[in-house]
FIFIVEX-637663 format. One line per 8 residues: number of its first residue (from 1); for each residue x, y, z of N, C-alpha, C. Coordinates in steps of 0.001 Angstrom, whole numbers, always signed. Atoms other than C-alpha are relative to their C-alpha. Layout:
BEGIN
NUM) X:Y:Z:X:Y:Z:X:Y:Z; ...
***
This chain:
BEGIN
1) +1017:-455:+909:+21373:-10273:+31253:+587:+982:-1020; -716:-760:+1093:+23372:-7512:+29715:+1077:-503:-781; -763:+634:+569:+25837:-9903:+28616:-540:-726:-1268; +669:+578:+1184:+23339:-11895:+26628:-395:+992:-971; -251:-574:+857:+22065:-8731:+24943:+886:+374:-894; -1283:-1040:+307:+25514:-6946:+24267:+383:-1233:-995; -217:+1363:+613:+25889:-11276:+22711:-958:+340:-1191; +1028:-481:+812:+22733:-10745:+20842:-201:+842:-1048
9) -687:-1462:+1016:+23459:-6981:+18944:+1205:-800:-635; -1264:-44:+1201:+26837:-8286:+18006:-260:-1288:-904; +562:+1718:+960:+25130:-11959:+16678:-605:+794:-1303; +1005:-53:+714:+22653:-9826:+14779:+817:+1168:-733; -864:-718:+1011:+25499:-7187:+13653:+366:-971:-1198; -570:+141:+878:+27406:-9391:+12058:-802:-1015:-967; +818:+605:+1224:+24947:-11415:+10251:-891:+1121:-886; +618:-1133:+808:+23327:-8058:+9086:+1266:+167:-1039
17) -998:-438:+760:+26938:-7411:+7641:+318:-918:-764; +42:+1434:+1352:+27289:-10754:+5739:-1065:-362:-291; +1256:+65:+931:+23740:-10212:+4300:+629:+952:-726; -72:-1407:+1157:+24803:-6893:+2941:+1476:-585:-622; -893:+336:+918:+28191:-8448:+1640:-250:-1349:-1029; -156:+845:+791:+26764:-11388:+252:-1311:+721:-1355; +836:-366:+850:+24626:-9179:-1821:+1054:+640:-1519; -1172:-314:+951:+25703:-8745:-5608:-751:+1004:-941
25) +736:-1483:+301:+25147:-5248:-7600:+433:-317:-1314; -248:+317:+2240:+25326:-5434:-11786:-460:+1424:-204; +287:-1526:+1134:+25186:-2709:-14219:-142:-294:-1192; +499:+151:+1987:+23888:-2381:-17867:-604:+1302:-366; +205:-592:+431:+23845:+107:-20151:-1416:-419:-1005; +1273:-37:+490:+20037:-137:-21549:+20:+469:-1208; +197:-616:+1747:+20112:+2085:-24435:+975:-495:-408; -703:+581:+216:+22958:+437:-25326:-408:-1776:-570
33) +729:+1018:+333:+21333:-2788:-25615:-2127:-259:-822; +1200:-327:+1402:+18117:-1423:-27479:+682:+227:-973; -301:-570:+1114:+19914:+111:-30016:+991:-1138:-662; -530:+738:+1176:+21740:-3038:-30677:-883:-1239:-262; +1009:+764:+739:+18800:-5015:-31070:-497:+164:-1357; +333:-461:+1148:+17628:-5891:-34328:-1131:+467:-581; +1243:-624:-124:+14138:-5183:-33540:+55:+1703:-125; -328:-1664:-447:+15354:-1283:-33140:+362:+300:-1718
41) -74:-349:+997:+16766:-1452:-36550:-1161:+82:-1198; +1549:+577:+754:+13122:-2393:-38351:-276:+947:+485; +797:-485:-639:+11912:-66:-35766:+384:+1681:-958; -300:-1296:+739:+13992:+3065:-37396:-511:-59:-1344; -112:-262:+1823:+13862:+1682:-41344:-1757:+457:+410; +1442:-517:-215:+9505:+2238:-40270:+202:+1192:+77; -56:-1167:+287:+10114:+5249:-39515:+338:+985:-485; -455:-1194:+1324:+12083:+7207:-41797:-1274:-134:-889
49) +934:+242:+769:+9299:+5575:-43970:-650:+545:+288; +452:-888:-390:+7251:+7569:-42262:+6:+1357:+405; -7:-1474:+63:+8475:+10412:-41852:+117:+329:-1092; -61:-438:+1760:+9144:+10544:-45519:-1517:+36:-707; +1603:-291:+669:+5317:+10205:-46158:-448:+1449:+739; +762:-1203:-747:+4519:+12871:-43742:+964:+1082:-371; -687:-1324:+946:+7352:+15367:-45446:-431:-158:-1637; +1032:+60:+1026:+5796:+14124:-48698:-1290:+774:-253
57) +1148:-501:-16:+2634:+15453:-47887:+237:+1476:+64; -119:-995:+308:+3997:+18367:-46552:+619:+1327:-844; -863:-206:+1520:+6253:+19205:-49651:-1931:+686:-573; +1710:-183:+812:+2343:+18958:-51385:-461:+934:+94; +620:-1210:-370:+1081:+21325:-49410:+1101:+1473:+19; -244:-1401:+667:+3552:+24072:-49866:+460:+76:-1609; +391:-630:+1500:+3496:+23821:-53725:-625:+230:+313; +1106:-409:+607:+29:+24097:-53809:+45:+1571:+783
65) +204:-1169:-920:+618:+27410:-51370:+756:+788:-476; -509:-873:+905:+3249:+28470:-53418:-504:+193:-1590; -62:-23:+1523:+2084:+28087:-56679:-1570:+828:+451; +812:-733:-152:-1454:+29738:-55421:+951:+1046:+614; -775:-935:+7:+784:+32529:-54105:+697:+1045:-1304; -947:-299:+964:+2568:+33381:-57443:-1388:+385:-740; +1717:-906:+553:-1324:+33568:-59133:-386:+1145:+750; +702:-1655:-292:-2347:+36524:-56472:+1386:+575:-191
73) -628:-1102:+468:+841:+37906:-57421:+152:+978:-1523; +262:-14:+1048:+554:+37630:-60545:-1083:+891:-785; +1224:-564:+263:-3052:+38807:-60641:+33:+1557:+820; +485:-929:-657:-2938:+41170:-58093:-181:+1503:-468; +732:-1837:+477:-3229:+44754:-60016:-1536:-480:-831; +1115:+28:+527:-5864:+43126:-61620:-1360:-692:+787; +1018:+796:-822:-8387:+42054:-59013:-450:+1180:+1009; +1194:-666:-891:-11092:+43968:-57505:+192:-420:+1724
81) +238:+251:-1539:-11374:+44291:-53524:-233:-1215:+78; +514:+921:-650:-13499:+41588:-53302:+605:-1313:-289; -1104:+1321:+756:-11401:+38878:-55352:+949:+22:+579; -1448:-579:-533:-8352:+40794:-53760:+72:-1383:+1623; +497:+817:-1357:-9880:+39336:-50075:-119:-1080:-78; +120:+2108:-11:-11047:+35790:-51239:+1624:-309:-185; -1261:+894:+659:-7767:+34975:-52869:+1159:+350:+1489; -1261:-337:-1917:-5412:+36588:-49210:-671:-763:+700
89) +411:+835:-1151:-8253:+34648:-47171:+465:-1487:-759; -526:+1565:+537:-7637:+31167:-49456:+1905:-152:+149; -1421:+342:-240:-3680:+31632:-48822:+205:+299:+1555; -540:-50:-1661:-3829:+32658:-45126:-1157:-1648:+525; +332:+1319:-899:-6096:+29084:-44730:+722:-1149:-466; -844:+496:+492:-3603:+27718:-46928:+1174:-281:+1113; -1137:+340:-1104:-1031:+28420:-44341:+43:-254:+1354; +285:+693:-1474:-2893:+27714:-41210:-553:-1463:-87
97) +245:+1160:+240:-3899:+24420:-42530:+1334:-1284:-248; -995:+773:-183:-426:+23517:-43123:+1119:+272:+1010; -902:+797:-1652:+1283:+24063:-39810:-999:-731:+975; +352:+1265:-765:-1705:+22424:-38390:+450:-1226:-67; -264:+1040:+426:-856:+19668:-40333:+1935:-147:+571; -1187:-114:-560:+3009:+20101:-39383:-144:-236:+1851; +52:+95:-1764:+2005:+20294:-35819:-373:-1825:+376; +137:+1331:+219:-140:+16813:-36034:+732:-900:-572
105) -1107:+1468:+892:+2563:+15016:-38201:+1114:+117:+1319; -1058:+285:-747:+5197:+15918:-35479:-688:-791:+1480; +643:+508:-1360:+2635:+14590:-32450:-241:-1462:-821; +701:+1402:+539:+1342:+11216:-34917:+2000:-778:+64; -742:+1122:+5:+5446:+10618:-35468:+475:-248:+1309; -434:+582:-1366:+6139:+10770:-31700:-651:-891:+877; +831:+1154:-800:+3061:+8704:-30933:+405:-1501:-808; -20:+1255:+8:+4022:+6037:-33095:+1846:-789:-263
113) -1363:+594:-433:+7742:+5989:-32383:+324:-572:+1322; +278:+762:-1593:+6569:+4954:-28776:-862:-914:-202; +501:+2037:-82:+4374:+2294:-29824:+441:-674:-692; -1154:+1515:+518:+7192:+560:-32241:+970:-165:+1018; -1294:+332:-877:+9777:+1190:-29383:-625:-774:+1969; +262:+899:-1385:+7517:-192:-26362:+4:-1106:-280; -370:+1573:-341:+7884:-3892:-27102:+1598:-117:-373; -1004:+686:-114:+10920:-3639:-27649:+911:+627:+1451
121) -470:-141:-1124:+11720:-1989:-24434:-214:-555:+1095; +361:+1218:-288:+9827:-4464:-22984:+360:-1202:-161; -1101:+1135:+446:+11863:-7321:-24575:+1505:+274:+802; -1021:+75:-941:+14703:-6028:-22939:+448:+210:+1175; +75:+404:-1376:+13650:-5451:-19617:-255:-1289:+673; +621:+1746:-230:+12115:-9178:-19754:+1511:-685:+434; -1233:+437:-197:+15575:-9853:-20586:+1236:-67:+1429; -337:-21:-1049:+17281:-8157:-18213:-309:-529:+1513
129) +656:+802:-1740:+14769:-9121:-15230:+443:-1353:+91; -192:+1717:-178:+15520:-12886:-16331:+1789:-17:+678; -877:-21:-463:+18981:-12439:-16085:+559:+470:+1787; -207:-698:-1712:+19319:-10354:-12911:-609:-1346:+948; +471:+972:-785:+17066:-13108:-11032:+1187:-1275:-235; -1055:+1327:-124:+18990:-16199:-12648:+1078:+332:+739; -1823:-273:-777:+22696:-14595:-11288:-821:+525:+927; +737:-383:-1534:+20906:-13463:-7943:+298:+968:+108
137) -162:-1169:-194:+21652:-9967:-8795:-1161:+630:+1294; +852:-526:-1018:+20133:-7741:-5526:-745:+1271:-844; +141:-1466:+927:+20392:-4249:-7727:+647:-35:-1040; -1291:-373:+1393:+21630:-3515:-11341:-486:+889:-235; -37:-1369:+466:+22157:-254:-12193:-16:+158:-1842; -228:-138:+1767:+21360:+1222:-15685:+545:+1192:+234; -863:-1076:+32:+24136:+3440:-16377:-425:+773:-1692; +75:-1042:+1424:+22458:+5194:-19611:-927:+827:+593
145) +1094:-868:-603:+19992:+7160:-17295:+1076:+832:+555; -1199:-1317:-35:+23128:+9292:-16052:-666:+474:+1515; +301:-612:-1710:+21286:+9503:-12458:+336:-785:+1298; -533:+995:-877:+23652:+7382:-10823:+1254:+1564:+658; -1051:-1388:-495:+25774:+10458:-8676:+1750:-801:+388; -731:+711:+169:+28473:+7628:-7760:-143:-930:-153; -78:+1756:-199:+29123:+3819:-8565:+1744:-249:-86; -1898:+492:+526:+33184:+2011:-8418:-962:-941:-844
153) -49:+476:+1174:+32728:+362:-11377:+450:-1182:-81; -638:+1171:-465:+34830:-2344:-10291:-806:-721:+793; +681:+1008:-392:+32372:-3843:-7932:-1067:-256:-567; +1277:+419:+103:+29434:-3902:-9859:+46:-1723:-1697; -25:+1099:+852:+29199:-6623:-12678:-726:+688:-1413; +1003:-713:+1853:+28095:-5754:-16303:-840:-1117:-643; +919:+1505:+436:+25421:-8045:-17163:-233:+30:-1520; +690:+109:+1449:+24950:-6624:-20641:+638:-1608:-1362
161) -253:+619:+571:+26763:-9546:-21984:-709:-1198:+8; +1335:+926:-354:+24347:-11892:-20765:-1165:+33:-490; +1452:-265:+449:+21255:-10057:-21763:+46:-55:-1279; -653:+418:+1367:+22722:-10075:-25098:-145:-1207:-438; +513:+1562:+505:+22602:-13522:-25492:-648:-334:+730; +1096:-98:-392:+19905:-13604:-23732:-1382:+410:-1042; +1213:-1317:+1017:+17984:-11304:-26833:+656:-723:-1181; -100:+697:+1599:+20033:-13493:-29669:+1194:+1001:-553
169) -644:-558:+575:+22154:-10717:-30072:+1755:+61:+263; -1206:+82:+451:+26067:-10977:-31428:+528:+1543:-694; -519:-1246:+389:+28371:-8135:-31553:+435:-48:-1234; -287:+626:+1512:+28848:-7888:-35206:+1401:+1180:+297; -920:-612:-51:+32418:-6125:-35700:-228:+1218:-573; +523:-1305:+491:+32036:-2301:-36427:+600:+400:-1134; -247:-41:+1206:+32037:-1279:-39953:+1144:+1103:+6; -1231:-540:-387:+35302:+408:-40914:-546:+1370:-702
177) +793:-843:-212:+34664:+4287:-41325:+314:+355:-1730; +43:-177:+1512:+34102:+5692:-44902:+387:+1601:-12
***
């Protein structure tokens, strides 16, 4: 009876140990493969465009805060208390109206630099998931998250060349430096 167990443990060792060796581990750098999508490049030229309207605006608003500024200086020996007060209260709502506005332009461009960059981070997890399943990857590591404490490098596989043409995308040769 203890023979058949002691048979048993070592049957079920070593097939535990050629499950875990026939398992295969990949790696891909992620941001690495957004940023060379060409969806990512559309995704930036949008937004400079946008941020250039929303520093546009706020350009606008400090003329008009400077150039009302330079009138109560201008004026100021000549203005009664009560003119004195309107014209300091119209430049102190002058300037709390435009870091509100500074505050909301920096929250509107971080809300909509996450909804041009979620499909495409979504496109390349699709990617990746397809790939990983087709090659029977078990685990692939994304090495642009930096919360990997060790990997050998040598056993894991780099799939990004796959997901790559997988996404359409061709390493174009890097422009020479200016």
């Amino acid at each position: 009876m203890k023979k058949a167990i002691k048979l048993t443990l070592a049957f079920a060792l070593v097939m535990g140990s050629t499950t875990l060796f026939a398992q295969k581990f990949g790696r891909i750098n992620t941001q690495e493969i957004i940023m060379s999508m060409p969806e990512t490049k559309t995704m930036q030229e949008n937004m400079e465009t946008f941020a250039k309207e929303l520093q546009d605006n706020i350009e606008t608003m400090n003329v008009e805060f400077n150039t009302k500024l330079q009138e109560y200086q201008k004026g100021l020996n000549t203005y009664n208390e009560a003119v004195r007060e309107m014209k300091e209260k119209e430049l102190q709502d002058l300037q709390n109206r435009s870091r509100e506005f500074q505050e909301r332009a920096q929250q509107d461009y971080q809300k909509k630099q996450n909804e041009l960059l979620a499909p495409i981070i979504d496109k390349a997890k699709a990617a990746i998931d397809k790939i990983s399943a087709a090659n029977a990857y078990t685990v692939v590591f994304d090495t642009s998250t930096g919360s990997l404490a060790y990997f050998d490098e040598a056993t894991l596989t780099d799939i990004a060349p796959l997901v790559k043409k997988e996404l359409g995308i061709t390493d174009a040769p890097a422009a020479p430096a200016k």
